[in-house]
C-alpha positions in Angstrom: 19.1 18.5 -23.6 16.8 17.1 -21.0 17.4 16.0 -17.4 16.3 12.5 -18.7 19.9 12.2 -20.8 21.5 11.8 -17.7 20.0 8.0 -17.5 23.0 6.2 -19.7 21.0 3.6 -21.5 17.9 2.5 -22.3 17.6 -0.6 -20.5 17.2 2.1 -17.8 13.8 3.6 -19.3 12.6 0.2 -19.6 13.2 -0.7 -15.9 10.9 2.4 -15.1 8.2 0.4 -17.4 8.7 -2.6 -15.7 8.1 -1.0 -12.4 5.1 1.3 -13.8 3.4 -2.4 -15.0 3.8 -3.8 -11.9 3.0 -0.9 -9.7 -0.7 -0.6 -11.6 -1.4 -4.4 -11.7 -1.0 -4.2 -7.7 -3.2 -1.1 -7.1 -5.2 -2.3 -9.6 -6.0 -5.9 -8.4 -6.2 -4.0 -4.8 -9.5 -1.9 -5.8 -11.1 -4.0 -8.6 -11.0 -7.2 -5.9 -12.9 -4.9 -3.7 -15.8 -3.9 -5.8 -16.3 -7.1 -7.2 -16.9 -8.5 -3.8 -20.4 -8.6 -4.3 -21.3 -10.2 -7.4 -18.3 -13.1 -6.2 -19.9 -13.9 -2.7 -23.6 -14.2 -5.0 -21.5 -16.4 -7.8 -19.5 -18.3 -5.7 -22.6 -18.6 -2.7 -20.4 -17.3 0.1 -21.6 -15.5 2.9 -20.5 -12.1 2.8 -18.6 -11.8 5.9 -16.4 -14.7 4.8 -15.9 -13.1 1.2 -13.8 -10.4 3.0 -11.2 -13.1 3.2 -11.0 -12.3 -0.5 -9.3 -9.1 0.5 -8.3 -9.3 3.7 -5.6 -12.6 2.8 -4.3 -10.3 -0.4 -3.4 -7.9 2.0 -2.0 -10.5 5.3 0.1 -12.0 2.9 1.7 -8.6 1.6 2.2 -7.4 5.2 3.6 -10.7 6.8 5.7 -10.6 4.0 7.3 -7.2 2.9 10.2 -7.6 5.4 11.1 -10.7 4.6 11.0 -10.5 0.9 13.5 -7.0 1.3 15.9 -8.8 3.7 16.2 -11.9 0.8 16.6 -9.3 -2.2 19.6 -8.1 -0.5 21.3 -11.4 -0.9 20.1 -12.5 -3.9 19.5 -9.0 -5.7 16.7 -7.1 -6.0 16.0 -8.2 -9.4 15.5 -11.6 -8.7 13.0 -10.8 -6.0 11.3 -8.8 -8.0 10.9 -10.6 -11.2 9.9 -13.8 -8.9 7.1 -11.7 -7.3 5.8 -10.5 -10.8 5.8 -14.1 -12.3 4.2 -15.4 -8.7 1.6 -12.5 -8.8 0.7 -13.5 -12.4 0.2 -17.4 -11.9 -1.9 -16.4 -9.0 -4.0 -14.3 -11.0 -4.8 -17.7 -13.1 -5.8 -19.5 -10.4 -8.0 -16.6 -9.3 -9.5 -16.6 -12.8 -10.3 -20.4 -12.6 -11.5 -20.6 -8.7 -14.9 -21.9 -8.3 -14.9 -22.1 -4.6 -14.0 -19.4 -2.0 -11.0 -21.0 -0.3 -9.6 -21.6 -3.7 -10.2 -17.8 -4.8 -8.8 -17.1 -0.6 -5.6 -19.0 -0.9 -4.9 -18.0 -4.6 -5.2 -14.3 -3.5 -2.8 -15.1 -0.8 -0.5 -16.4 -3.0 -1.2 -13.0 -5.0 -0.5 -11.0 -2.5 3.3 -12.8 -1.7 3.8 -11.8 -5.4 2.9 -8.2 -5.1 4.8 -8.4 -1.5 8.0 -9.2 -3.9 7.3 -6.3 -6.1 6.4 -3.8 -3.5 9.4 -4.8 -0.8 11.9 -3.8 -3.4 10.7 -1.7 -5.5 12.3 1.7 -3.2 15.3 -0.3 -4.2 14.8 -0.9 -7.9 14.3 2.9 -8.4 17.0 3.8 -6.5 19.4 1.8 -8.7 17.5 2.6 -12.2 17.5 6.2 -11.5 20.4 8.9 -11.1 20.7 10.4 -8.1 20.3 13.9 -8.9 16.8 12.6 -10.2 15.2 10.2 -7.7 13.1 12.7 -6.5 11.5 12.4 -10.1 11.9 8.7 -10.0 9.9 8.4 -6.6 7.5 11.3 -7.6 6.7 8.9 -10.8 5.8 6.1 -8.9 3.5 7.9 -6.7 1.9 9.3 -10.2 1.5 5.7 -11.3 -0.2 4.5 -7.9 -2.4 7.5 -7.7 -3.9 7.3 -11.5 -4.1 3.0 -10.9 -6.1 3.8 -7.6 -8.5 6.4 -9.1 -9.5 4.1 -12.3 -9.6 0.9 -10.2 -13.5 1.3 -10.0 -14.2 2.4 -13.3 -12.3 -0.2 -14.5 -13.5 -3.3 -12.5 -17.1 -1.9 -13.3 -16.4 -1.2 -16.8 -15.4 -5.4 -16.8 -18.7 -6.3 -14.8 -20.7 -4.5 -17.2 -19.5 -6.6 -20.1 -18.8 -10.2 -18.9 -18.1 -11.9 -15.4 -15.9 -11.4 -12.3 -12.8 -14.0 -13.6 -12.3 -11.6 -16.2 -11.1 -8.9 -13.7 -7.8 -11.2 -12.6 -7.6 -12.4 -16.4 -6.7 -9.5 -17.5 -3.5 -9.6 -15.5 -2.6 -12.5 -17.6 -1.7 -10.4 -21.1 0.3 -7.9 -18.8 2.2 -9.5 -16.4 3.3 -11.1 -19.4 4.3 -8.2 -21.1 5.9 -7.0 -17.5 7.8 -10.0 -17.2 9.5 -9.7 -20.3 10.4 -6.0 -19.5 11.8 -6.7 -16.3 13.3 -9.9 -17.3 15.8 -7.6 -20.2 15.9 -4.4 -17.9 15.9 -4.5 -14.2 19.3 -3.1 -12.9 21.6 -5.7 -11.3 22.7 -5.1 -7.3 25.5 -6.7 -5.1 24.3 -9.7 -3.6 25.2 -9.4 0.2 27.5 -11.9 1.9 25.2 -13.2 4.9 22.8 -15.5 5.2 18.9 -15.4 5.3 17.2 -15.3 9.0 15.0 -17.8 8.4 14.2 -17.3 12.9 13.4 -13.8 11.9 11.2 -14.3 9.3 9.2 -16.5 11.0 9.0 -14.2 14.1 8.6 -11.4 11.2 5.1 -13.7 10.5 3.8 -14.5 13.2 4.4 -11.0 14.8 2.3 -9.0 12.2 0.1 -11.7 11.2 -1.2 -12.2 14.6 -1.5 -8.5 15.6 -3.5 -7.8 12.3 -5.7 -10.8 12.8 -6.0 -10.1 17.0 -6.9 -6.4 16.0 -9.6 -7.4 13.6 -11.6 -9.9 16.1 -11.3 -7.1 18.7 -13.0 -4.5 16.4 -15.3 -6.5 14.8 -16.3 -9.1 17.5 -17.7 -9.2 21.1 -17.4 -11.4 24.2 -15.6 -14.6 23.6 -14.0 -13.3 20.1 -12.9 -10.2 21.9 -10.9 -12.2 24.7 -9.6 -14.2 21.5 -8.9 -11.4 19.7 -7.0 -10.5 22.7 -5.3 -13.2 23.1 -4.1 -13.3 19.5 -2.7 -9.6 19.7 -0.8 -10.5 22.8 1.0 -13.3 20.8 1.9 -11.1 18.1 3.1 -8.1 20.0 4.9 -10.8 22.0 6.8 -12.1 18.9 7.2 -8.3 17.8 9.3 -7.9 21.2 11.3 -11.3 20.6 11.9 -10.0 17.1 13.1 -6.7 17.8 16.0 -8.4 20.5 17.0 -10.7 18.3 17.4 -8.2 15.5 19.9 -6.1 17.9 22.4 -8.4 17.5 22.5 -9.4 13.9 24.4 -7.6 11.7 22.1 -7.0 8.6 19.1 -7.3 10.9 15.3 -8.2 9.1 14.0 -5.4 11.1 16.3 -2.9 10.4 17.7 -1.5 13.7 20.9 0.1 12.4 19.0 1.9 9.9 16.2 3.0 12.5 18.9 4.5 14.8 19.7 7.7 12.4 17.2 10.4 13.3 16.3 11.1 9.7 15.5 7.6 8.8 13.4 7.1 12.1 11.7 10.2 11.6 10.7 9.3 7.7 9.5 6.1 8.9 6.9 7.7 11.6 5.7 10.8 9.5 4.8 8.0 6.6 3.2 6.0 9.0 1.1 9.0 10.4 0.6 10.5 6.9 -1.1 6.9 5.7 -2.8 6.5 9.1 -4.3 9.8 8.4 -5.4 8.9 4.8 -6.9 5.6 5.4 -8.9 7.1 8.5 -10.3 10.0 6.2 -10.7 7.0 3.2 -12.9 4.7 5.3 -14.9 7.7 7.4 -15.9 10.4 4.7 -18.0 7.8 2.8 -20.0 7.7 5.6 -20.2 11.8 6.1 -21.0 12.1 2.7 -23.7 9.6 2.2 -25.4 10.1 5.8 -24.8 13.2 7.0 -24.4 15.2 3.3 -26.9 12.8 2.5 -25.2 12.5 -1.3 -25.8 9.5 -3.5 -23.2 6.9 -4.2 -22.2 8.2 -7.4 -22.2 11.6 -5.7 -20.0 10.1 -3.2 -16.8 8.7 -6.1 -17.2 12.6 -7.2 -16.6 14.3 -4.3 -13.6 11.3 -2.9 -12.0 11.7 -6.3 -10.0 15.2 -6.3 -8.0 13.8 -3.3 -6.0 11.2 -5.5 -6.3 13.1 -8.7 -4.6 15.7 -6.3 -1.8 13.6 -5.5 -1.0 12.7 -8.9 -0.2 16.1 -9.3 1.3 17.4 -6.6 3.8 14.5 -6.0 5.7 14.3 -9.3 5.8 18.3 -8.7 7.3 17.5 -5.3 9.3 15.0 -6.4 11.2 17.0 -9.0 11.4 19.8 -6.3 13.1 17.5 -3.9 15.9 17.1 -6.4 17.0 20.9 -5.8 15.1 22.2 -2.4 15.2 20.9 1.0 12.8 17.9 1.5 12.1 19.0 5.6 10.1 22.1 3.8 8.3 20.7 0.9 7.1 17.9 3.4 6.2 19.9 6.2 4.5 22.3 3.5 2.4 18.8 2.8 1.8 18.1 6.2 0.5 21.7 6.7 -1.8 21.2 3.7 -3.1 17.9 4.4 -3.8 19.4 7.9 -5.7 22.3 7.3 -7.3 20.1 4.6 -8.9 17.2 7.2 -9.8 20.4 9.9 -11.8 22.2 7.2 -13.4 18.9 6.3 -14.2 18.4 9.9 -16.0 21.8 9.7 -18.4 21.0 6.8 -21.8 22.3 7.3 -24.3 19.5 6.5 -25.4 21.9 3.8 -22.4 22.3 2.0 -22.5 22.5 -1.7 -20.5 19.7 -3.9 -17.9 22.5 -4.6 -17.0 23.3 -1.2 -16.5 19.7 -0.5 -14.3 19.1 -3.7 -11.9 21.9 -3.5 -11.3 20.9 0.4 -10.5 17.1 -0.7 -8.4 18.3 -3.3 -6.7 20.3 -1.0 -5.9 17.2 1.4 -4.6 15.3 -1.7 -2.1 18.5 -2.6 -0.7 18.0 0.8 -0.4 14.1 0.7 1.0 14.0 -2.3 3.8 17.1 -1.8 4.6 15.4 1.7 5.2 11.8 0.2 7.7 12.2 -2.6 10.2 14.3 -0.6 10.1 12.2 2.6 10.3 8.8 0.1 13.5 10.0 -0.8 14.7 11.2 2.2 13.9 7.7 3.9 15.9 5.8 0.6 19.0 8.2 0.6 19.4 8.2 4.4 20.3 4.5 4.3 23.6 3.1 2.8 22.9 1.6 -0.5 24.1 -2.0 -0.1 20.7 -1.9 2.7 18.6 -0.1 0.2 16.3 -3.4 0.6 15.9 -2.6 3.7 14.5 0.8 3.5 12.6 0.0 0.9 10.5 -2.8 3.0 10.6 -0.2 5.6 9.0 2.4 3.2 6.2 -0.3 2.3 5.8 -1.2 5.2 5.3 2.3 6.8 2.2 2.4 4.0 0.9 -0.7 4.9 1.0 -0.1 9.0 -0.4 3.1 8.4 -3.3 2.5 6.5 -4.2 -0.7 8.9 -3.6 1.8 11.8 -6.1 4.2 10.0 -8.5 2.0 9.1 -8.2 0.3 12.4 -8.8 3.2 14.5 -12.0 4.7 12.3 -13.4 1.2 13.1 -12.7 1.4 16.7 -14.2 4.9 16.7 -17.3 4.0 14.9 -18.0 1.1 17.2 -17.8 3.6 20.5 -19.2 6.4 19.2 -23.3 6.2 20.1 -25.2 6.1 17.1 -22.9 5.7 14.6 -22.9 3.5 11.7 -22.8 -0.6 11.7 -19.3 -1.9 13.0 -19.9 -5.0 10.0 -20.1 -2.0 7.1 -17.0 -0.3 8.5 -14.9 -3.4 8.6 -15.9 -4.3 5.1 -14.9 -0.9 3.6 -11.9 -0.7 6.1 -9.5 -3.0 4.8 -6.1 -1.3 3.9 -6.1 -1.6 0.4 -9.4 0.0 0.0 -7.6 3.2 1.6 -5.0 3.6 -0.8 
């Protein structure tokens, strides 16, 4: 007998489908987006400073909206949420795949991203509920599995697709399974308790505007100067201003959007900032190395995907190997472990001679990806099973959210770095690799 017949039905092995299909199509549509930039800003006759918008309003619209979308799946189920994000996500991939302008390709990404928003804000939940307890270690190691192997054949994918016919075809093919995903989830996702309050529809809004206009402020300050900086400025103060109002307001609800009751335990608070360091730290090593490798290593593009892909390959192993160990073995070690690893992993990359050989670089990345991936799964689970589960919404947003704000703090702060640092490489090719999805 396995430790898989302790799931009681099946319905419960095709929930973890449903949640595998959705979790690639996101990643996937993430990466492939971003290398097709090219060839659609040539097709479409964009400039390519405004074909950014092709990734940058896929990822606005997931982060204005991951709060939002967690706080509603509460009341009306996770389920519902998530199936409504999947079918959303999908009819936006049409209208991707038939866009022949780039506001039309813009606003149906946006739309996209509101879809994978749904899937991602409660997805901590869904596995919560599909999976045992004594195995959601497994459960979240799983999902980290899924993301990491999605991220790593992104690429290959998209270019595989490019080679053969044109760039529609890379959202088309989201078509055939997001059908397939809807039906899934449609028979298995596990039902929740629908909660007895009422949405915050002042929240949200604050929710919106808050990190909407920090994320927009922050990129005119990085990538601007004069007039867009004071702009940029401007915009930031508007959205930490919002953030503040938000924050007050959610002190006195009971079921706040931002959750505030869930933020004063210790353990949950502490989850919350480690992810958001542990992404930071990620995306800044993501968007930078590139850069090492190609001008300092002096290695080709294609030697470039070699030596970036142990890190992820990495974390697909280590975290389902975490995850199972977090079932039985204190999650503060196996994550601090991580932490350690990851670490030592960024200092000894710091320390590369400009002559180092291939192997020297590959076995260090693949030693920053062992500690990523044996820090994640263990402190996912803590952050999920330190909140109550009638607010497992809200600690799931708070878990993709953590990602998110991470990696945009990451990528953020390599830009900022790059741009003050004499001699270092063009501010406009760090913003356009420094996108958080491209740090995944």
């Amino acid at each position: 007998m396995s430790d898989w017949d302790g799931l009681p039905t099946p319905r419960r092995y095709w929930s973890i489908a449903a949640v595998w299909l959705a979790l690639t199509m996101a990643v996937l549509d993430a990466s492939i987006a971003n290398v097709a930039l090219p060839a659609i800003a040539r097709d479409l006759r964009a400039d390519p400073a405004e074909a950014i918008w092709i990734v940058n309003a896929y990822q606005l619209a997931i982060v204005v909206a991951l709060l939002p979308l967690a706080a509603l799946g509460e009341i009306i189920t996770y389920r519902r949420v998530f199936q409504a994000g999947l079918l959303l996500f999908v009819v936006a991939s049409a209208g991707c795949t038939f866009a022949r302008s780039l506001p039309m390709l813009a606003a149906a990404r946006a739309i996209q991203g509101l879809g994978a928003a749904g899937v991602m804000s409660v997805n901590g939940a869904v596995v919560r509920y599909t999976y045992p307890h004594r195995l959601l270690g497994r459960g979240v190691g799983l999902n980290a599995l899924v993301i990491s192997i999605a991220a790593v054949i992104g690429p290959s994918i998209a270019s595989a697709i490019l080679a053969v016919g044109s760039w529609p075809w890379l959202f088309a093919v989201n078509l055939p399974v997001g059908a397939v995903a809807m039906a899934v989830a449609w028979y298995a996702l596990p039902e929740s308790p629908r909660g007895g309050h009422r949405f915050d529809g002042v929240s949200a809004v604050l929710n919106v505007l808050a990190f909407g206009l920090v994320v927009i402020g922050v990129d005119l300050i990085t990538r601007g100067s004069g007039a867009a900086v004071w702009l940029g400025g401007l915009v930031l103060a508007g959205g930490v201003l919002s953030g503040v109002i938000l924050v007050r307001r959610s002190f006195s609800r009971p079921r706040p959007m931002v959750p505030i009751d869930l933020l004063r335990s210790r353990t949950f608070s502490l989850t919350v900032t480690s992810s958001i360091a542990s992404f930071a730290a990620q995306a800044l090593a993501f968007v930078s190395l590139p850069f090492l490798f190609q001008q300092v290593l002096h290695r080709s593009q294609v030697e470039t995907g070699l030596l970036i892909t142990p890190w992820p390959i990495a974390v697909g192993i280590a975290a389902p190997l975490s995850g199972h160990l977090a079932d039985r073995y204190p999650a503060a070690v196996l994550s601090g472990f991580g932490l350690v690893a990851l670490s030592g992993g960024l200092a000894l990359l710091a320390l590369l001679s400009p002559h180092a050989p291939m192997l020297d670089v590959m076995w260090r990345m693949a030693l920053c990806g062992l500690g990523f991936g044996f820090f994640q799964a263990p402190n996912n689970r803590t952050l999920l099973t330190s909140a109550p589960m009638e607010r497992s919404g809200a600690a799931a947003g708070m878990l993709a959210t953590a990602r998110l704000s991470g990696q945009t703090m990451g990528a953020t702060l390599t830009a900022i770095l790059f741009h003050a640092a004499p001699g270092s490489p063009g501010l406009s090719l760090v913003s356009r690799r420094s996108s958080p999805q491209a740090a995944r």
